[in-house]
C-alpha positions as CSV (number, residue, x, y, z in Angstrom):
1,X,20.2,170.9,161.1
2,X,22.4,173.3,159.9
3,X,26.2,173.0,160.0
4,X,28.9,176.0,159.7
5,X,32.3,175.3,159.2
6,X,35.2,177.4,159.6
7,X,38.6,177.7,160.8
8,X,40.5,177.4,157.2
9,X,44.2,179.4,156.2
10,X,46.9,179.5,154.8
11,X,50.0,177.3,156.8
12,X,53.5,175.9,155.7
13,X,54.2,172.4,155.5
14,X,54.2,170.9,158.6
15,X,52.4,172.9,160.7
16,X,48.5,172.8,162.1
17,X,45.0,174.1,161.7
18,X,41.7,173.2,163.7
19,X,38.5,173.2,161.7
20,X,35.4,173.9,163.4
21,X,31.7,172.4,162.6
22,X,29.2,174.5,164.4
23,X,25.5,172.5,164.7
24,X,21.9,173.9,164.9
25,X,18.8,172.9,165.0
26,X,18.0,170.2,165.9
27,X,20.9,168.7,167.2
28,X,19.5,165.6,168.6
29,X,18.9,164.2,165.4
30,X,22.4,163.7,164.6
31,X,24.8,160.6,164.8
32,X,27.6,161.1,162.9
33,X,29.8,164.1,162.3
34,X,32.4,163.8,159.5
35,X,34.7,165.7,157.5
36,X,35.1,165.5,154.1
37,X,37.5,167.3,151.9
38,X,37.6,168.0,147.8
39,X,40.9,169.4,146.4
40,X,41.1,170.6,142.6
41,X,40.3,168.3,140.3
42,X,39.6,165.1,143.0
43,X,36.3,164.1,144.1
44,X,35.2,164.6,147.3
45,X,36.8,162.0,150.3
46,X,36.1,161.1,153.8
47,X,39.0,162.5,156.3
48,X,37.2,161.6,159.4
49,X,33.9,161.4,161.1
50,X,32.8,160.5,165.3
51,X,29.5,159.2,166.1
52,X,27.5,160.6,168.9
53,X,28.9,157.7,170.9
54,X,32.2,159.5,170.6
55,X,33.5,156.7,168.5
56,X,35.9,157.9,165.5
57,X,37.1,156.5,162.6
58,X,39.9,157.7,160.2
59,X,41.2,157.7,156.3
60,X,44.4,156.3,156.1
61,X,45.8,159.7,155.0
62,X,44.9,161.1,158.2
63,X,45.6,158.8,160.6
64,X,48.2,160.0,163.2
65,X,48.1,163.6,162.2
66,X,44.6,164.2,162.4
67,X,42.3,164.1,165.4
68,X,38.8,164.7,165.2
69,X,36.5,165.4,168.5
70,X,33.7,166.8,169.8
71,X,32.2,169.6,172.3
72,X,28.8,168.5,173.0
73,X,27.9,171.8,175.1
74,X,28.8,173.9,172.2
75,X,27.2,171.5,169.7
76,X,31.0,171.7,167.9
77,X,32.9,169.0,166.3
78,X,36.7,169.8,165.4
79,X,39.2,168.9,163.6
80,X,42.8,168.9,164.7
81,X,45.0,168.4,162.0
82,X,49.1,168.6,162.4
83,X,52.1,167.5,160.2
84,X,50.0,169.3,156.9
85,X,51.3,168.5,154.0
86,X,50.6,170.1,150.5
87,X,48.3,167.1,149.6
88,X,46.2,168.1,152.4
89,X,45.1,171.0,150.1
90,X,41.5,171.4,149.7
91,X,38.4,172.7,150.7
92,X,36.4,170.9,153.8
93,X,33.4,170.1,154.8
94,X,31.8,168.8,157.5
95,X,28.6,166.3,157.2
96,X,25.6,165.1,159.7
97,X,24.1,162.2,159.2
98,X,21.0,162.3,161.1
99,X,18.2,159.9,162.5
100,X,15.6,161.4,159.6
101,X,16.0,163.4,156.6
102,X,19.1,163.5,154.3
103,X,22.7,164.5,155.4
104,X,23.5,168.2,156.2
105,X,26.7,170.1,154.9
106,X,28.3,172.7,156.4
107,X,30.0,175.3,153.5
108,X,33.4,174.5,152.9
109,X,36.3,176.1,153.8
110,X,39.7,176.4,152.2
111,X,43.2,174.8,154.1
112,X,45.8,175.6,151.9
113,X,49.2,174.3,152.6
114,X,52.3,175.8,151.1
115,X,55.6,173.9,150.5
């Protein structure tokens, strides 16, 4: 499976971004899609992920201003994110967890959030 990731910029405080997470390959091996994000200095966190169920699950920080979801007939998970703050800085990748083999990363890419 391979996973590409894009939709990262520059925005102000308070404003919105959608991330992308492109799959191929073999998609049908996949079960959960997440996001994960690392800013400078911090180790790398969950922000969301949806299984292939469609169920979703959140970190705190992103509850209520993010919303992750999925386009099965363009193999593309997203990830709506509004309110940005600063903190949400970082770069982010998105993550298969699949039925056999280890998990898949897309490359990052960069949301920066200016105050």
């Amino acid at each position: 499976v391979q996973l590409q990731a894009f939709g990262g910029g520059l925005v102000q405080a308070g404003g919105s971004l959608r991330l992308s997470c492109a799959a191929s390959g073999n998609i049908a091996s996949i079960y959960v899609t997440g996001w994960y994000r690392q800013a400078p200095g911090k180790q790398r966190e969950l922000v969301a992920f949806i299984t292939n169920r469609g169920d979703t699950n959140y970190a705190d920080s992103a509850k209520g201003r993010f919303t992750i979801s999925r386009d099965n007939a363009k193999n593309t998970v997203y990830l709506q994110m509004n309110s940005l703050k600063p903190e949400d800085t970082a770069v982010y990748y998105c993550n298969a967890l699949k039925t056999l083999g280890p998990p898949s990363w897309g490359q990052g890419t960069l949301v920066t959030v200016s105050s």
